[in-house]
N, CA, C and O atoms as a Tripos MOL2 file, in Angstrom:
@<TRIPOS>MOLECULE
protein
  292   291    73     0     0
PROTEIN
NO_CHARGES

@<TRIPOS>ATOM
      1 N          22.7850   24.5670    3.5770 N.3       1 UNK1
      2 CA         21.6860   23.6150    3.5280 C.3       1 UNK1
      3 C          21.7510   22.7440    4.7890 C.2       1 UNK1
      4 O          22.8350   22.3130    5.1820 O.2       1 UNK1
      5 N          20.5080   22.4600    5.4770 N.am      2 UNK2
      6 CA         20.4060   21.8890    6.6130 C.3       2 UNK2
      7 C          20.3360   20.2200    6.7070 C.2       2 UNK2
      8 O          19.9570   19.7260    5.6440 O.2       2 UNK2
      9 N          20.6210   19.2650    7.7500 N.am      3 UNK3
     10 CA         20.4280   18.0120    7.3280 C.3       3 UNK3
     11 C          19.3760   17.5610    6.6390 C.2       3 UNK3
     12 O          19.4020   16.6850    5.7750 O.2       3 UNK3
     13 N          17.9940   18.4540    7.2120 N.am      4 UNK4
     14 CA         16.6990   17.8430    6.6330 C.3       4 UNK4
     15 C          16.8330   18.3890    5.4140 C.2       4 UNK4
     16 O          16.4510   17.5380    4.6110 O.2       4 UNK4
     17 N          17.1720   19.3490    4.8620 N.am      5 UNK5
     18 CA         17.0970   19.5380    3.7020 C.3       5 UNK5
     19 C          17.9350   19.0560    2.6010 C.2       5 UNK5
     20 O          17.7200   19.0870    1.3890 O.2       5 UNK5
     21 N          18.9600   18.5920    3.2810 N.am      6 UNK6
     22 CA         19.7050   17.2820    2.4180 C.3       6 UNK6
     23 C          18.9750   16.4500    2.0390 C.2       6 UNK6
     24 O          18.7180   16.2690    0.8490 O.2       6 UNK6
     25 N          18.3150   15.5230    3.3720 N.am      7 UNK7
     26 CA         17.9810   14.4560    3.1890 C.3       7 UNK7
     27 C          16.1760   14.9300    2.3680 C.2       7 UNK7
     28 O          15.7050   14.2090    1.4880 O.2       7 UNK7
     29 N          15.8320   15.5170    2.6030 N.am      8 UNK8
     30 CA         14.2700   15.9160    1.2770 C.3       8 UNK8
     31 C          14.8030   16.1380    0.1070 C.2       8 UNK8
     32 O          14.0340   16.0360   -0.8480 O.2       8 UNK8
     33 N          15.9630   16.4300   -0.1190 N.am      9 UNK9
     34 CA         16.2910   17.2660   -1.3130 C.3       9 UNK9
     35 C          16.5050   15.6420   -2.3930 C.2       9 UNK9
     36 O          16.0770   15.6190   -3.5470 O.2       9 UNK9
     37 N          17.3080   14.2610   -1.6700 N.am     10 UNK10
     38 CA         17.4360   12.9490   -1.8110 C.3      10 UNK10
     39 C          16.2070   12.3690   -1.6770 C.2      10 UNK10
     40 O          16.2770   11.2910   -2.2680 O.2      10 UNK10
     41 N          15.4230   12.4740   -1.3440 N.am     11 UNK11
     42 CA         13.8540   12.0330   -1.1380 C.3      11 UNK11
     43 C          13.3510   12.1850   -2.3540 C.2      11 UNK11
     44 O          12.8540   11.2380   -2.9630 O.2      11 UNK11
     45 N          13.4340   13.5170   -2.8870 N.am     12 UNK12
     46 CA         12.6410   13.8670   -4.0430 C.3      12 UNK12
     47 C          13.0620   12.8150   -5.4530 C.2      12 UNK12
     48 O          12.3030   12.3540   -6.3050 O.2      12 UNK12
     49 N          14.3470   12.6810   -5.3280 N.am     13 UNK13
     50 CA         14.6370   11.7650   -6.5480 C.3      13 UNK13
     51 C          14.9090   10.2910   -6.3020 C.2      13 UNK13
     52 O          15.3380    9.4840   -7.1260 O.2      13 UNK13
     53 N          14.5820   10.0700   -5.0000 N.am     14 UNK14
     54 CA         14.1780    8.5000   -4.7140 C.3      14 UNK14
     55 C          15.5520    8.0190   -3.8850 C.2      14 UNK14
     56 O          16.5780    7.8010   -4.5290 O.2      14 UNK14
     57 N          15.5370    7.9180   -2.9440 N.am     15 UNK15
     58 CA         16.6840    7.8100   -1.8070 C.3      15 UNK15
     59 C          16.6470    6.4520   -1.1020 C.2      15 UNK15
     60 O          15.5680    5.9790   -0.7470 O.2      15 UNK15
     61 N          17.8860    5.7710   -0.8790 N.am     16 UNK16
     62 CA         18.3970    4.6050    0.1070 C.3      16 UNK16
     63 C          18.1840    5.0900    1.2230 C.2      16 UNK16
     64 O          18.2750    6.3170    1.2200 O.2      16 UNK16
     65 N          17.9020    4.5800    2.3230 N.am     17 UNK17
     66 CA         17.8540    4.9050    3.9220 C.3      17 UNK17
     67 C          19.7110    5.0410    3.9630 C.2      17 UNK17
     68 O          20.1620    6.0660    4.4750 O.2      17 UNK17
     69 N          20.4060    4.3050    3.5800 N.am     18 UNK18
     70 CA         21.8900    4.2480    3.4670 C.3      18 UNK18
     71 C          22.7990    5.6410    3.1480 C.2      18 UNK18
     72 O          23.7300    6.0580    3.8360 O.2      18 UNK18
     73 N          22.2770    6.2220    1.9450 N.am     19 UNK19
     74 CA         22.1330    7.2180    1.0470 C.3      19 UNK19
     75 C          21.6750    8.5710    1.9770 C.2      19 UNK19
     76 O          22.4140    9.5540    2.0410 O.2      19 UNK19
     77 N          20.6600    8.5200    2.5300 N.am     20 UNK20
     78 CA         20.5350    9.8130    3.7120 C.3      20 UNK20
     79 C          21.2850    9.5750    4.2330 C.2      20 UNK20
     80 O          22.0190   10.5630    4.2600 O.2      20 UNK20
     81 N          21.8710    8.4630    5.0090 N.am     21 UNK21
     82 CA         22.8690    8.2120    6.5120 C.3      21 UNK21
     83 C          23.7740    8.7600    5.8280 C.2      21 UNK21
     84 O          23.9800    9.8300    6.4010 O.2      21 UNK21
     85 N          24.5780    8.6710    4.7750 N.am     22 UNK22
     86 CA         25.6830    8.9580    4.2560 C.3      22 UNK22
     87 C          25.8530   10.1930    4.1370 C.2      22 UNK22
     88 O          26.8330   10.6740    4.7060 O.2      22 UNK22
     89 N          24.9530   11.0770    3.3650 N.am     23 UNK23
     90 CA         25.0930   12.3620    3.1670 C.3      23 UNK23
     91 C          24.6020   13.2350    4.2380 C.2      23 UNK23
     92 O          24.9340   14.4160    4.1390 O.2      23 UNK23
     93 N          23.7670   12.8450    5.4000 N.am     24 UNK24
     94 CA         23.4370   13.4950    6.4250 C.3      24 UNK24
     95 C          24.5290   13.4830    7.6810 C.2      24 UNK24
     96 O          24.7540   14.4460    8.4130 O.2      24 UNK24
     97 N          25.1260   12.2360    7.7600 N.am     25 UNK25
     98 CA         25.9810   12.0630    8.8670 C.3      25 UNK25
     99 C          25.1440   10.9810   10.2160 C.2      25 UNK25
    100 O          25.8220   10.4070   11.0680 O.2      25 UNK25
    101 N          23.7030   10.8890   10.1640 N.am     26 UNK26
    102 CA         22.8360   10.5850   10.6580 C.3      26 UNK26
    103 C          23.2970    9.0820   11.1120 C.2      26 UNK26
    104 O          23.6080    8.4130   10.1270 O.2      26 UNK26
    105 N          23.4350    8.2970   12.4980 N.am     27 UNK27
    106 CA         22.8850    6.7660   12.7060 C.3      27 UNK27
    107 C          21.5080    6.3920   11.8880 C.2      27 UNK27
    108 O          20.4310    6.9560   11.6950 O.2      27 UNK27
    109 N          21.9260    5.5260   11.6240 N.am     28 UNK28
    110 CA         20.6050    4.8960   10.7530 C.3      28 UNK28
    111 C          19.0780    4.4890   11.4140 C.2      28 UNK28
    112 O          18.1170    4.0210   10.8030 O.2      28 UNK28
    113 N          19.2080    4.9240   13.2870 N.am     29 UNK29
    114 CA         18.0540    4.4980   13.2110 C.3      29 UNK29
    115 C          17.8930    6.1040   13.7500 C.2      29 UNK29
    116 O          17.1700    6.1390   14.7460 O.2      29 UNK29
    117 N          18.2890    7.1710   13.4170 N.am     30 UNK30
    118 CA         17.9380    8.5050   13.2250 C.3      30 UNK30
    119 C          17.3270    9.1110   12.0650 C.2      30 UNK30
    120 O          16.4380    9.9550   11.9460 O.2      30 UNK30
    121 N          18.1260    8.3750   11.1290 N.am     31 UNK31
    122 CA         17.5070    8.0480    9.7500 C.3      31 UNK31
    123 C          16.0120    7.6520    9.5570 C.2      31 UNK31
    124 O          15.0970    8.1230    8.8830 O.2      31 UNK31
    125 N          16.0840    6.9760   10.1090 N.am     32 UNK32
    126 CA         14.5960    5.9320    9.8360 C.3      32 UNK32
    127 C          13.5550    6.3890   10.7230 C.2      32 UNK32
    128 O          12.3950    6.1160   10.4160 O.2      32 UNK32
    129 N          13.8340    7.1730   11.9850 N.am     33 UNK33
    130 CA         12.8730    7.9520   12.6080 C.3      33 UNK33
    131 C          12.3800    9.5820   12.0800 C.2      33 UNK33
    132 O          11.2760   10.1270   12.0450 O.2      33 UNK33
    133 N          13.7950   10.0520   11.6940 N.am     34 UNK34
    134 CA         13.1830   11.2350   10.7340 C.3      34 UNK34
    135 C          12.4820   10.6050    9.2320 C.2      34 UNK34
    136 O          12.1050   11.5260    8.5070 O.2      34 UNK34
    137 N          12.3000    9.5320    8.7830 N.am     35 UNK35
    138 CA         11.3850    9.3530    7.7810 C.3      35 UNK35
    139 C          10.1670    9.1790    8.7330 C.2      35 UNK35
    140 O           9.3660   10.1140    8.7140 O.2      35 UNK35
    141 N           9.9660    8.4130    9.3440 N.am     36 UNK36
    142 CA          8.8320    8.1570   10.0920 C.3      36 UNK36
    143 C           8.3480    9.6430   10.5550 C.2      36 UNK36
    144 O           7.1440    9.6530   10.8140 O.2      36 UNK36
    145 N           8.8970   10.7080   10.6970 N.am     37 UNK37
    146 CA          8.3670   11.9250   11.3890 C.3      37 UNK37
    147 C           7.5140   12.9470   10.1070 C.2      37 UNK37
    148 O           6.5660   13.7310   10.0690 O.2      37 UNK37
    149 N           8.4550   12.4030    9.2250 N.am     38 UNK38
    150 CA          8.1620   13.2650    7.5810 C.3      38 UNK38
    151 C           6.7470   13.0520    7.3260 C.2      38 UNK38
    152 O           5.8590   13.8940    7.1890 O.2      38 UNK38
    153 N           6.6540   11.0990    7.2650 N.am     39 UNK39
    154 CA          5.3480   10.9220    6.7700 C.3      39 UNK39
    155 C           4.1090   11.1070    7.4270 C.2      39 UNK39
    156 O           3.0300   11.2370    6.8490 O.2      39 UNK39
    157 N           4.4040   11.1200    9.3920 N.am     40 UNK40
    158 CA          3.1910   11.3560   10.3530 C.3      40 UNK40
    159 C           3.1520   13.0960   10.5630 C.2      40 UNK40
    160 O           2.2650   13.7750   10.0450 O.2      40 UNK40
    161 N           3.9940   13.5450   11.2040 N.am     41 UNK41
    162 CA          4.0880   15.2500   11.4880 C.3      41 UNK41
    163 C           3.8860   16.0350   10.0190 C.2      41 UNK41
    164 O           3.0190   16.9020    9.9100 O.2      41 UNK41
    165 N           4.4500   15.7920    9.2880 N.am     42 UNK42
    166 CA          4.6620   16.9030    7.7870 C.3      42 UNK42
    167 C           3.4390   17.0300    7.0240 C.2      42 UNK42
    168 O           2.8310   18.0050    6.5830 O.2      42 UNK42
    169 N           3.1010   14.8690    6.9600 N.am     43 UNK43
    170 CA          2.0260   14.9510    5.9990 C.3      43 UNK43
    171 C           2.8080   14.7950    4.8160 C.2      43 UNK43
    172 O           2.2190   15.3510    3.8880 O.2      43 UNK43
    173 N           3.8010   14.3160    4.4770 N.am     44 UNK44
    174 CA          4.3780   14.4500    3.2400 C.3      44 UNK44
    175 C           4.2420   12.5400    2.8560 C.2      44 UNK44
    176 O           4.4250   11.5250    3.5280 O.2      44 UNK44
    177 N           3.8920   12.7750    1.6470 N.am     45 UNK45
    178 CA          3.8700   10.9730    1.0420 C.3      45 UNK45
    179 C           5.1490   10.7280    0.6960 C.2      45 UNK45
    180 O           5.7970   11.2340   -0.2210 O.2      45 UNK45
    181 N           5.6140    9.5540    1.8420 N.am     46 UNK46
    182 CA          6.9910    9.0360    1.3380 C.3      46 UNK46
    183 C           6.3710    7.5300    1.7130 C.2      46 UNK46
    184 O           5.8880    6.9590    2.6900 O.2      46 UNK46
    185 N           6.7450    7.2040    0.0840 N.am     47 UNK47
    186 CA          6.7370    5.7950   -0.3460 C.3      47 UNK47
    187 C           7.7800    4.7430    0.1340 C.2      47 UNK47
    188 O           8.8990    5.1610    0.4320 O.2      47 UNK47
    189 N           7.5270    3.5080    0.2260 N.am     48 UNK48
    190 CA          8.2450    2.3380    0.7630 C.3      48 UNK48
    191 C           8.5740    1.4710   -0.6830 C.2      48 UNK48
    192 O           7.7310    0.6570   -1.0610 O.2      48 UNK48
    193 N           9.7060    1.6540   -1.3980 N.am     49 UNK49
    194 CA          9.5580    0.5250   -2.8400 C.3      49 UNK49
    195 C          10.4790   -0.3770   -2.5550 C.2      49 UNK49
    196 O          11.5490    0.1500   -2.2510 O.2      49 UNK49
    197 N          10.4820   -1.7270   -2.5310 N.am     50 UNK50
    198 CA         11.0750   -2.6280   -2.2140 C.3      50 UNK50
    199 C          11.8900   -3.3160   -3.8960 C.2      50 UNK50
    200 O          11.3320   -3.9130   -4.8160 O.2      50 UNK50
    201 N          13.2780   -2.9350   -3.7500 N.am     51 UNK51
    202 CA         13.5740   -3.6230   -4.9270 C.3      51 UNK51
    203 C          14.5660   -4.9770   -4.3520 C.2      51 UNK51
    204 O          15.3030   -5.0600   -3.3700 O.2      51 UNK51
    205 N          14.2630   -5.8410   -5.2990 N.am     52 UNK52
    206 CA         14.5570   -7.6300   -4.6740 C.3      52 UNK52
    207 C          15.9980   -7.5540   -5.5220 C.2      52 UNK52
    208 O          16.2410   -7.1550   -6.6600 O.2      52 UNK52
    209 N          16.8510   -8.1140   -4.4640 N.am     53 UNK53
    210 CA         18.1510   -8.4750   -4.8570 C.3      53 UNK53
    211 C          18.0230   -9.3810   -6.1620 C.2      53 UNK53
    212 O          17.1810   -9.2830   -7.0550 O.2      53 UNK53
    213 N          19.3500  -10.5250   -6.0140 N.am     54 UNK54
    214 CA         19.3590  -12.0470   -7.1070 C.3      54 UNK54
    215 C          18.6440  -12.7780   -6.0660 C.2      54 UNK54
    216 O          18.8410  -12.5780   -4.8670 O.2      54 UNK54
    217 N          17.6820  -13.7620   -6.6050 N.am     55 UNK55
    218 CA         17.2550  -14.5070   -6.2050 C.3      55 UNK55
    219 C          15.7370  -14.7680   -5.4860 C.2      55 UNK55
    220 O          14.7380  -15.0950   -6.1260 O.2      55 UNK55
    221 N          15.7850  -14.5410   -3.9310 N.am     56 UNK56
    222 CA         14.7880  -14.2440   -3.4470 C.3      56 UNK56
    223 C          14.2620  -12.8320   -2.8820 C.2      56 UNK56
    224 O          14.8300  -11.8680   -3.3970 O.2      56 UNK56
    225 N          13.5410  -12.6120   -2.1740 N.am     57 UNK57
    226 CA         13.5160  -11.2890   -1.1750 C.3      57 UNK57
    227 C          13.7780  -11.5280   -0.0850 C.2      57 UNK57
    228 O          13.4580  -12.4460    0.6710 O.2      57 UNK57
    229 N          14.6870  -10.2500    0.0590 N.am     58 UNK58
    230 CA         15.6310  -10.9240    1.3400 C.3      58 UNK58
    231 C          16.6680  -10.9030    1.1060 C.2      58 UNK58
    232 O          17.4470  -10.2460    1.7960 O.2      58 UNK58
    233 N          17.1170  -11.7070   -0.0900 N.am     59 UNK59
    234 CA         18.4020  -11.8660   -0.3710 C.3      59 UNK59
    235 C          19.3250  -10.8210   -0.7690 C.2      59 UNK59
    236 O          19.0990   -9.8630   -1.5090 O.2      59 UNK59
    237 N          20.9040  -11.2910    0.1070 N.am     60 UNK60
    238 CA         21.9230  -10.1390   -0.3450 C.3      60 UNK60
    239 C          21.9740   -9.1900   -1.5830 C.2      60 UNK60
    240 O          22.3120   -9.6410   -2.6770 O.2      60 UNK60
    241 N          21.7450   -8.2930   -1.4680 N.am     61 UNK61
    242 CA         21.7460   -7.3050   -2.6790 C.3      61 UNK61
    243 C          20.6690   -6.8210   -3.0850 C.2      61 UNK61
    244 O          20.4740   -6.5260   -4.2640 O.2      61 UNK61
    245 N          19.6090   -6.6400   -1.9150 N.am     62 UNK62
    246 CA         18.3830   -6.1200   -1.7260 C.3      62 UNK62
    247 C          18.2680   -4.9790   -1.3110 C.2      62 UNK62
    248 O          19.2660   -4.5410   -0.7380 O.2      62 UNK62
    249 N          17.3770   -4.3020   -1.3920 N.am     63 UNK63
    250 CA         17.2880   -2.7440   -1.2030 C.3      63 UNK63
    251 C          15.9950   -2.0430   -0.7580 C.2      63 UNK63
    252 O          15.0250   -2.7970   -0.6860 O.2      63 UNK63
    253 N          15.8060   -0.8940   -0.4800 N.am     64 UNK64
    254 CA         14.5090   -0.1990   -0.3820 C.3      64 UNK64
    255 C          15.1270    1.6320   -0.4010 C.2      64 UNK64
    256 O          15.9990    2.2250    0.2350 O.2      64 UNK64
    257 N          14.0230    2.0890   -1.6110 N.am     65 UNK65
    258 CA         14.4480    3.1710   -2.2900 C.3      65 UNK65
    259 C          13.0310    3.7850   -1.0680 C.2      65 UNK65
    260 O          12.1040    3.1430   -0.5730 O.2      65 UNK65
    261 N          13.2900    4.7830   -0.9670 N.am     66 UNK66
    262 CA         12.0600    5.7280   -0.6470 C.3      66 UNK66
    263 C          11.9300    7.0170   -1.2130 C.2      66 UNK66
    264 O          12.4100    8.0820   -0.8250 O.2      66 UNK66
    265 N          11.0750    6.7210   -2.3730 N.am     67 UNK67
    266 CA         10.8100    8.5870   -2.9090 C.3      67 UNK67
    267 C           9.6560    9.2940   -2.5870 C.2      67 UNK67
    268 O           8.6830    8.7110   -2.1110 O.2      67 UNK67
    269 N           9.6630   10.2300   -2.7530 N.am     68 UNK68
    270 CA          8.5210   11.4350   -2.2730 C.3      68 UNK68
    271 C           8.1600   11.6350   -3.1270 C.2      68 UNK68
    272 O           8.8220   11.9200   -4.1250 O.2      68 UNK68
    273 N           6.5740   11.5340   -3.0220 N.am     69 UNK69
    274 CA          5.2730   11.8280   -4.2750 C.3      69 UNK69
    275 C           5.3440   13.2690   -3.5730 C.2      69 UNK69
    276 O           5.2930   13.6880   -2.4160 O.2      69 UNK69
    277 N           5.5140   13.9130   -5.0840 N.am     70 UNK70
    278 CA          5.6630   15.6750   -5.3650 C.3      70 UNK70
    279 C           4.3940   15.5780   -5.6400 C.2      70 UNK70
    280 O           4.0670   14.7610   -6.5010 O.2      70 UNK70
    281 N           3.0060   16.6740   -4.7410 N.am     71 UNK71
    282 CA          1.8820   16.4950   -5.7290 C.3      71 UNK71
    283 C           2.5700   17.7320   -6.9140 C.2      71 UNK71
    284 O           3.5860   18.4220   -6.8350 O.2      71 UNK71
    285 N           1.3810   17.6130   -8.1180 N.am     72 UNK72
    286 CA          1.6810   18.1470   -9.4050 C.3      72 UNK72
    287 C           0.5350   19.2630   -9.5790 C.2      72 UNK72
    288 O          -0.5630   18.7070   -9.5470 O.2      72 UNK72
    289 N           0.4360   20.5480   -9.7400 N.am     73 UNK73
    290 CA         -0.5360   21.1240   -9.3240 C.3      73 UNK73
    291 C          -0.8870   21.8680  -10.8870 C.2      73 UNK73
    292 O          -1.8590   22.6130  -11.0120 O.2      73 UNK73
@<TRIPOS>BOND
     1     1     2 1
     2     2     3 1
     3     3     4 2
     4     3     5 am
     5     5     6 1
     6     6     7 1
     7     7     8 2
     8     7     9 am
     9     9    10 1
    10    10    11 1
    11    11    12 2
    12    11    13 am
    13    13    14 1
    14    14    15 1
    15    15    16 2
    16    15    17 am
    17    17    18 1
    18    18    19 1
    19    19    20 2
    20    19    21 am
    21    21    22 1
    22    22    23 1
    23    23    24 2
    24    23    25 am
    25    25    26 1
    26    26    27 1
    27    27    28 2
    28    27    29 am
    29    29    30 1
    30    30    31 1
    31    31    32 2
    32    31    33 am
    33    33    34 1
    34    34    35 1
    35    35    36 2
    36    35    37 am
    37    37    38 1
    38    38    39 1
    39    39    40 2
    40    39    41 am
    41    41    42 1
    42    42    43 1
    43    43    44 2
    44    43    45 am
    45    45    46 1
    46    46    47 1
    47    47    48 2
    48    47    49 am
    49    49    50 1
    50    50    51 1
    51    51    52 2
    52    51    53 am
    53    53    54 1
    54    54    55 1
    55    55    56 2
    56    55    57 am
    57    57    58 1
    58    58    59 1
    59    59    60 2
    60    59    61 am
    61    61    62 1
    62    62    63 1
    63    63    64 2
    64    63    65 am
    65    65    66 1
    66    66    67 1
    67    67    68 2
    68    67    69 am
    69    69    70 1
    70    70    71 1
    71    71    72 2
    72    71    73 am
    73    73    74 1
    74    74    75 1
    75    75    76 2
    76    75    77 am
    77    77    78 1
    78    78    79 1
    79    79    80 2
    80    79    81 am
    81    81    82 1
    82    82    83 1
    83    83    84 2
    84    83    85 am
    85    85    86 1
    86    86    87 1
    87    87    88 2
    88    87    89 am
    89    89    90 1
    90    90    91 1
    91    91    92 2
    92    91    93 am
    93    93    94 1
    94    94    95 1
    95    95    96 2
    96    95    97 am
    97    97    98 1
    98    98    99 1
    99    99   100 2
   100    99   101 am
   101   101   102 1
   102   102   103 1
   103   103   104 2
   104   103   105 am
   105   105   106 1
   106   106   107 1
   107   107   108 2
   108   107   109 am
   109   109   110 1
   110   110   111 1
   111   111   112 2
   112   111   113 am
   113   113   114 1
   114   114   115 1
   115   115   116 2
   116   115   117 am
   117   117   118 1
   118   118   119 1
   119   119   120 2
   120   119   121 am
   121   121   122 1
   122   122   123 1
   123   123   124 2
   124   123   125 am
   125   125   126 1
   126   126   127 1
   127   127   128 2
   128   127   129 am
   129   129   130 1
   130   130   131 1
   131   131   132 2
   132   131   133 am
   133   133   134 1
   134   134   135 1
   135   135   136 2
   136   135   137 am
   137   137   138 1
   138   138   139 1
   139   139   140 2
   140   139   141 am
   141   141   142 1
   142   142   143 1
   143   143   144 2
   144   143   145 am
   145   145   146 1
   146   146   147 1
   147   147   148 2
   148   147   149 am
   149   149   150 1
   150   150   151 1
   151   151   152 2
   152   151   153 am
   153   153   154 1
   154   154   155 1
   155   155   156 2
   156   155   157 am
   157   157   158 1
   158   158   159 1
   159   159   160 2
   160   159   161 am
   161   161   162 1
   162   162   163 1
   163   163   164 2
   164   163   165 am
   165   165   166 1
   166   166   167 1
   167   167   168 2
   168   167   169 am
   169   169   170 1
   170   170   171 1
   171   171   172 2
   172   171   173 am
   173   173   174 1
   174   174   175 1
   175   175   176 2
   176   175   177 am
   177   177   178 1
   178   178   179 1
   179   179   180 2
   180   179   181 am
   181   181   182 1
   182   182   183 1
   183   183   184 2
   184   183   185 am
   185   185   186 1
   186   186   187 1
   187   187   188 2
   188   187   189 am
   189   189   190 1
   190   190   191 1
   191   191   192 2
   192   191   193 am
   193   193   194 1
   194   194   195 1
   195   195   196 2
   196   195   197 am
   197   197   198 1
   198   198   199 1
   199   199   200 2
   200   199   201 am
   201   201   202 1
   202   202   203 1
   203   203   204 2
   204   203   205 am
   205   205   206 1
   206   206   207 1
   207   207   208 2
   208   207   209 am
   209   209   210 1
   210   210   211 1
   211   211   212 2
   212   211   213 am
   213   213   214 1
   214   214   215 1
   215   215   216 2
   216   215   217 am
   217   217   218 1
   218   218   219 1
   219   219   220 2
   220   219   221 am
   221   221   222 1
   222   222   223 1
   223   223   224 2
   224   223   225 am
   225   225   226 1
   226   226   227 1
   227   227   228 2
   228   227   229 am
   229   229   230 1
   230   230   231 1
   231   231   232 2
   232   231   233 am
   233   233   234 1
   234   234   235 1
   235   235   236 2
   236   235   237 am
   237   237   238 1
   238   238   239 1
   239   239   240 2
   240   239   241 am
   241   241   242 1
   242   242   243 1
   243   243   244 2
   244   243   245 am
   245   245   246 1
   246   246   247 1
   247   247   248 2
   248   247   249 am
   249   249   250 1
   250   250   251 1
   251   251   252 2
   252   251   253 am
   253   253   254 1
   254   254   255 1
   255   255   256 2
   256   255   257 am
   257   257   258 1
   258   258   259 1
   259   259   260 2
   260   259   261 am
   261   261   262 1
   262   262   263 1
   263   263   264 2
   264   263   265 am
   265   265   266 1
   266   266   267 1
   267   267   268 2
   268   267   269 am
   269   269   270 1
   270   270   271 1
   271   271   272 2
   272   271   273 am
   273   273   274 1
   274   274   275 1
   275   275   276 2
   276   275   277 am
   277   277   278 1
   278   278   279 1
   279   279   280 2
   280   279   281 am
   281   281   282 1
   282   282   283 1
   283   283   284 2
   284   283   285 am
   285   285   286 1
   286   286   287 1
   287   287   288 2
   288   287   289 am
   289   289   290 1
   290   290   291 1
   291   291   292 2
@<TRIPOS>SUBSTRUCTURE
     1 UNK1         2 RESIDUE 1 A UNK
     2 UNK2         6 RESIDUE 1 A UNK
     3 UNK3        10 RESIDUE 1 A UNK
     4 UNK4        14 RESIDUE 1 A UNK
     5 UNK5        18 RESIDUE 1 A UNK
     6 UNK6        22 RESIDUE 1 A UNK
     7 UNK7        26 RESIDUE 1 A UNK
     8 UNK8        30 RESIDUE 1 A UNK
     9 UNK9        34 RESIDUE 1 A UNK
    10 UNK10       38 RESIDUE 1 A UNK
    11 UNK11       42 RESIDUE 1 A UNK
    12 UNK12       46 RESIDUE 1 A UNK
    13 UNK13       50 RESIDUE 1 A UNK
    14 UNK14       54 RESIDUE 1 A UNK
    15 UNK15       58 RESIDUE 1 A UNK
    16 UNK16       62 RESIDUE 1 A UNK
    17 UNK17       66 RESIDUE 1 A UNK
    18 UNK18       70 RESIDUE 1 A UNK
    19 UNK19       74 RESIDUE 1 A UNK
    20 UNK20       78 RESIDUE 1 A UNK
    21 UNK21       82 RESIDUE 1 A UNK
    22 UNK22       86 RESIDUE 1 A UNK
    23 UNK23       90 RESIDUE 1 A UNK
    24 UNK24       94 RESIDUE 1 A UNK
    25 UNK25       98 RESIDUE 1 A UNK
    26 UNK26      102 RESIDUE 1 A UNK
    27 UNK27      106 RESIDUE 1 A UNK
    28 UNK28      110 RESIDUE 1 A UNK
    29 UNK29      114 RESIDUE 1 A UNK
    30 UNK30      118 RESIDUE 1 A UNK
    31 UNK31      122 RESIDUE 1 A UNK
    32 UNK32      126 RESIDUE 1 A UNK
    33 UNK33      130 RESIDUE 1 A UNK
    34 UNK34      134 RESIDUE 1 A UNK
    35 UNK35      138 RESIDUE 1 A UNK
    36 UNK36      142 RESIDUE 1 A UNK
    37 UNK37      146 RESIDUE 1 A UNK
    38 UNK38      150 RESIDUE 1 A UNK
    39 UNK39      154 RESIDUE 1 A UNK
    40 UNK40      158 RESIDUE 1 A UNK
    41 UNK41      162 RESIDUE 1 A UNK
    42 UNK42      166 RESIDUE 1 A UNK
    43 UNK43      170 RESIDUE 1 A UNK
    44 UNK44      174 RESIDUE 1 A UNK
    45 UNK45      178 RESIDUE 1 A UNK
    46 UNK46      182 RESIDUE 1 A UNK
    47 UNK47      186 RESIDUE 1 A UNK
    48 UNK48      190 RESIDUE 1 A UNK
    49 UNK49      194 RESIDUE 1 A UNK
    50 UNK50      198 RESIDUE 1 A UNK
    51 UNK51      202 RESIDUE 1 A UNK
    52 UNK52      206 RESIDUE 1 A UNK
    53 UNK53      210 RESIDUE 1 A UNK
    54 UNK54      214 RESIDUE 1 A UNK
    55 UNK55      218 RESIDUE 1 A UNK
    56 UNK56      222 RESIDUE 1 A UNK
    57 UNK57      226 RESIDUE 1 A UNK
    58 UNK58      230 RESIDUE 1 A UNK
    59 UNK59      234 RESIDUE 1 A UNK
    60 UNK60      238 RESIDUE 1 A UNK
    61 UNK61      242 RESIDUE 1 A UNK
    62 UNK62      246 RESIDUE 1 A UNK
    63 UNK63      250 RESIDUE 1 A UNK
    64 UNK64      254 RESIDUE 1 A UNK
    65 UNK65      258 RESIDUE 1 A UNK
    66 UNK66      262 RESIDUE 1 A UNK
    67 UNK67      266 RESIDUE 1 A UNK
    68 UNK68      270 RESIDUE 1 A UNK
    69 UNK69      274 RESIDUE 1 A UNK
    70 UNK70      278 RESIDUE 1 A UNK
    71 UNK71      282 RESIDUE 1 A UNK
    72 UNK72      286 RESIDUE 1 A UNK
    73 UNK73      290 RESIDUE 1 A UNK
């Protein structure tokens, strides 16, 4: 299995930018440019979900999941 197909295969069930870096081997802003390539070149819908730490947004223990809308045919 290839990096990209690691990292789609983690897409599909809703993935950390952290979470690809980890299992791909990838710098994180390699990471974040192969999402950016997925959603302009591929055409594939990858979502931005922002989940809020304690407290405010922003705050330590904040996150952003990105999953891929599978269409359903």
């Amino acid at each position: 299995m290839t990096k990209r197909e690691t990292a789609l295969a983690l897409l599909r069930t809703g993935a950390t930018l952290q979470a690809i870096v980890e299992a791909t081997g990838w710098h994180k802003g390699t990471a974040n440019n192969w999402l950016s390539e997925v959603r302009r070149s591929h055409g594939l819908d990858v979502f931005r979900h922002r989940c809020v730490g304690p407290g405010v947004i922003g705050a330590r223990g904040s996150y952003t999941i990105y999953p891929l809308q599978v269409e359903k045919e």
